[in-house]
N, C-alpha and C positions, 0 to 999 in steps of 0.2 A: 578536506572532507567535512561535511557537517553533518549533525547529528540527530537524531529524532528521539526523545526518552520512551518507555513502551506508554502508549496512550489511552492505554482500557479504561474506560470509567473503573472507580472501586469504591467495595461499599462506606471507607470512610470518605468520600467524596460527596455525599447525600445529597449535601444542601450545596452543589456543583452545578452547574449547570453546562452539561458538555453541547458542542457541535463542532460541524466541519464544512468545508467548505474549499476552495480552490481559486485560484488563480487563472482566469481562463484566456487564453492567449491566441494568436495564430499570426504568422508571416504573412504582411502583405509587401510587395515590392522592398521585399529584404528588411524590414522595419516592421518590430514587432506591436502588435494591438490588442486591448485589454479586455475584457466584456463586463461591462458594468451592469447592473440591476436598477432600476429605479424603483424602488417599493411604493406601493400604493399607499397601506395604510401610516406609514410609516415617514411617506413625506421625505424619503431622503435617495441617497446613491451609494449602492454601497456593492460589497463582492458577493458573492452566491454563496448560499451558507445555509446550515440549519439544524435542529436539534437533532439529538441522538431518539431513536427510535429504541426500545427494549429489544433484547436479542442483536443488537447491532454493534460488529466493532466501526471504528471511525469512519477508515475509509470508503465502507460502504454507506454511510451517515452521507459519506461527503458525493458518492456520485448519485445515487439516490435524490439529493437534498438537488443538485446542479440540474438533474432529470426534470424535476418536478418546478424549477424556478426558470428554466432556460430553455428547454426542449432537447440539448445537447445531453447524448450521452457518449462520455468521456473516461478516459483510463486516464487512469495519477501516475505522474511523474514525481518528479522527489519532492522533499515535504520543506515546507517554508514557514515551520516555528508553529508558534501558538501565540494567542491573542487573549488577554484577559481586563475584563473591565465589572463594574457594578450596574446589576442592572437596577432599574427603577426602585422595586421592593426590598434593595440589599442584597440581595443575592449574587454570589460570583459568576459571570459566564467566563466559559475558556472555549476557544475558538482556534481549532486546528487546521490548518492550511497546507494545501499540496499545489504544485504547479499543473497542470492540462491543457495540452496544445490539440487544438482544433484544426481538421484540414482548410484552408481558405476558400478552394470551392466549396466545398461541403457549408462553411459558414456562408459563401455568399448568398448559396441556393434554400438557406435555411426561413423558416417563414415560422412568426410567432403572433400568439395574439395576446392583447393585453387581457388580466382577469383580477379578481382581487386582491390578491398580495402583488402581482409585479405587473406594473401599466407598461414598464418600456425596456426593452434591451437596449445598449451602447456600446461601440467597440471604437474605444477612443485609442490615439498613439500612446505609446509608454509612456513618453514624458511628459504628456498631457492628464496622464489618469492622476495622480496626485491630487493634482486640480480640483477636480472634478469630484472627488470620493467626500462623503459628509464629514466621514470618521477620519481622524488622526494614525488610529490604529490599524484602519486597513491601508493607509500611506506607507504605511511600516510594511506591511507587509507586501506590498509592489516593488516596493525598493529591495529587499532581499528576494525577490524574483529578478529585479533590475539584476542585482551583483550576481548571477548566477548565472542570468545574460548575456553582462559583457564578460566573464570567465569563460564561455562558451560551454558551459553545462547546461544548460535549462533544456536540451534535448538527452533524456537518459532511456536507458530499459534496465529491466531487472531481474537479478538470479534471485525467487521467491523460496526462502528454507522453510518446509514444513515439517515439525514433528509428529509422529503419529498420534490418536489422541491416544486416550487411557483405555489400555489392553486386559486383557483378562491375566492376572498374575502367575508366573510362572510355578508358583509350588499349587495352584491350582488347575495347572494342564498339564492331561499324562500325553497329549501328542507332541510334534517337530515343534518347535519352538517355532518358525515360520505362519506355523499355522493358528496360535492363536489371536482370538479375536476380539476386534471390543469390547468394553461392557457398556452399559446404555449412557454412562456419562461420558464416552466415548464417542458414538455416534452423534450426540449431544454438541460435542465440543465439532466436530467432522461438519455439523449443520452450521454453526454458529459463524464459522471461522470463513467459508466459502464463498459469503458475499466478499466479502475484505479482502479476499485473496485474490477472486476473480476486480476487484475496481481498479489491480494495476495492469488491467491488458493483458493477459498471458497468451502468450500461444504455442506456449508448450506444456505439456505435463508430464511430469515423471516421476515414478515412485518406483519405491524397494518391490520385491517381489513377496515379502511379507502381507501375508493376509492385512494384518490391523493398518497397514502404509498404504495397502489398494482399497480396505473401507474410508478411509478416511479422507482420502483424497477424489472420492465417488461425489460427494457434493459439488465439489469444486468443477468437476467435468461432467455432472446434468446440468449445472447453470453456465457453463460457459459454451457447451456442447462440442468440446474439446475430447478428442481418443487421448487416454493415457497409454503411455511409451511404458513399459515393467524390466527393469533392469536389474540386477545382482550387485550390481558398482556401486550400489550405493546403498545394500543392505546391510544386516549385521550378521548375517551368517558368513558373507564375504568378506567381513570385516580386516582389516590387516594394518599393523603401525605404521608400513609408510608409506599409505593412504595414496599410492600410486593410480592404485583406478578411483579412484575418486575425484583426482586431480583431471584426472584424461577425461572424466566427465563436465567437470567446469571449463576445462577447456573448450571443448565442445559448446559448450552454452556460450560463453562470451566471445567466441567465434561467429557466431551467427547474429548475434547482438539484436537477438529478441527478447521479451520475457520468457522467463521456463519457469515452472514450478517444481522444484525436487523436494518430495517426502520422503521422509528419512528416520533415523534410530539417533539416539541418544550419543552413541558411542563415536557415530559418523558425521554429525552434524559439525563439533568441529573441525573435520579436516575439512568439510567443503567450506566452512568460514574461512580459514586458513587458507586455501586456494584459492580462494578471491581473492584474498587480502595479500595476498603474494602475487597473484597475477595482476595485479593492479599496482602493485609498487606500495602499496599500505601498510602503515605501521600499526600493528596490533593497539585497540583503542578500550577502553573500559566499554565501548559501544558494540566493537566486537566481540569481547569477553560474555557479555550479556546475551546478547545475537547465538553464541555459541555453547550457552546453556539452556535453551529452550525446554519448557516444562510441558507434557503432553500436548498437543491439541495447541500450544501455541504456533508463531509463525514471524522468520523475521526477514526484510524486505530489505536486498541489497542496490542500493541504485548506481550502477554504473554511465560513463558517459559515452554516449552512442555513436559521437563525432570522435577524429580524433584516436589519440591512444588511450585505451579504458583506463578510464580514473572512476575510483569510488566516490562519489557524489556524497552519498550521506546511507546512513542505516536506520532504522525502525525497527522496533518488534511490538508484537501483538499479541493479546492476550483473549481467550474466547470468551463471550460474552454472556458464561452460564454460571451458574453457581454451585 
């Protein structure tokens, strides 16, 4: 399993320069191919990428940035590192990278026209992209697509943990504990977090039946235009140590071996880490520990592998992109 550290810009990152970008792929006659960029002004070839936008965590930087450079839009598969160089005027970029497998129809029937940042698309064979790429460092970074490849991982979905955001405090509500509700840095965090949530594909959504775990997850299902499922299995009134229905809930999700999104409590969130990481054969990782302390309004991405018997691929977490 590898690993993904949480990637939110922060403020002492200032003079950082973040972006994202992906690895964009698709089977042709069993042999995989790569989609290259040719930049216009820029004079060179390289992978699809681009800065971070305000209000944006990465991953939505990253399909966003692929929309607007490619005409593809793609859900992210699991993440393949970062990339860090100087730019012209000294300043650091760092450069986040996911994998994104495109249908091959869909790619063949796809039509683009050249404009001022990108004159041409390319969908060269794997072991020809190297080649072909300007940069060193985006070599680096096809090759750890390559290894994940030939591992038979580079096909994943994902169990999406979402914590609620930040709730209206309990020595401040005389109702059910159930019922109370965000406060505005809540819905804040609930907006922030939806694009990033929705770039890995979901096509499920679920949450606790707590008020602050259905607002919160409300963004996330008008941008995807996905119904949320409301379940007790994974609230904290139902909460209980051995995390029985919880388990029977991830079960269920990695049964289907689609993405799902479950929003959750504090108290719950690790025993569904815990139930991955068990149902998957995985040994509890500093990556999981992390994953399994999620601070309101954050969110962390389990990538499983689709083929095969589920193996944890790698993990993420995310941080909103408010302050």
């Amino acid at each position: 399993m590898t690993a993904a550290h949480p990637v939110a810009p922060t403020p002492t990152a200032a003079d950082v320069v973040e972006a994202a970008g992906a690895v964009v792929w698709k089977m042709v006659d069993g042999k995989a191919r790569i989609l290259l960029v040719h930049r216009t002004q820029h004079k060179d070839v390289s992978l699809p990428k681009g800065k971070v936008d305000p209000g944006e965590t990465l991953p939505h930087t990253a399909v966003r940035e692929i929309a607007e450079e490619t005409g593809f839009d793609v859900s992210l598969g699991a993440p393949l590192g970062t990339v860090e160089y100087l730019l012209p005027n000294g300043r650091e970029k760092v450069v986040h990278y996911w994998s994104a497998e495109v249908d091959a129809g869909h790619a063949e029937r796809h039509s683009y026209e050249a404009n001022g940042e990108i004159r041409a698309l390319e969908w060269v064979p794997i072991s020809k992209a190297v080649k072909h790429l300007t940069y060193e460092h985006d070599a680096d970074v096809v090759e750890r697509f390559t290894a994940q490849l030939e591992a038979g991982l580079a096909r994943t979905f994902a169990i999406i943990v979402l914590r609620h955001g930040k709730a209206m405090p309990h020595e401040q509500w005389d109702g059910p504990d159930h019922t109370r509700p965000l406060l505005h840095r809540g819905l804040e965090q609930s907006r922030s977090v939806a694009g990033g949530v929705a770039a890995f594909g979901p096509t499920t959504l679920v949450t606790s039946t707590a008020a602050r775990c259905v607002s919160t997850i409300g963004p996330t299902a008008e941008l995807t235009g996905l119904e949320v499922k409301h379940t007790r299995s994974i609230s904290q009134d139902a909460y209980a140590s051995d995390g029985v229905r919880v388990r029977r809930q991830v079960e269920k999700r990695l049964a289907k071996r689609t993405t799902a999104v479950l929003c959750s409590h504090g108290p719950v969130i690790p025993q569904i880490i815990s139930a991955v990481a068990e149902l998957t054969g995985t040994a509890i990782t500093h990556e999981l520990r992390r994953s399994a302390a999620l601070s309101t309004g954050e969110y962390a991405v389990m990538h499983v592998s689709a083929e095969g018997t589920p193996r944890l691929v790698a993990v993420e977490t995310h941080t909103p992109a408010v302050e």
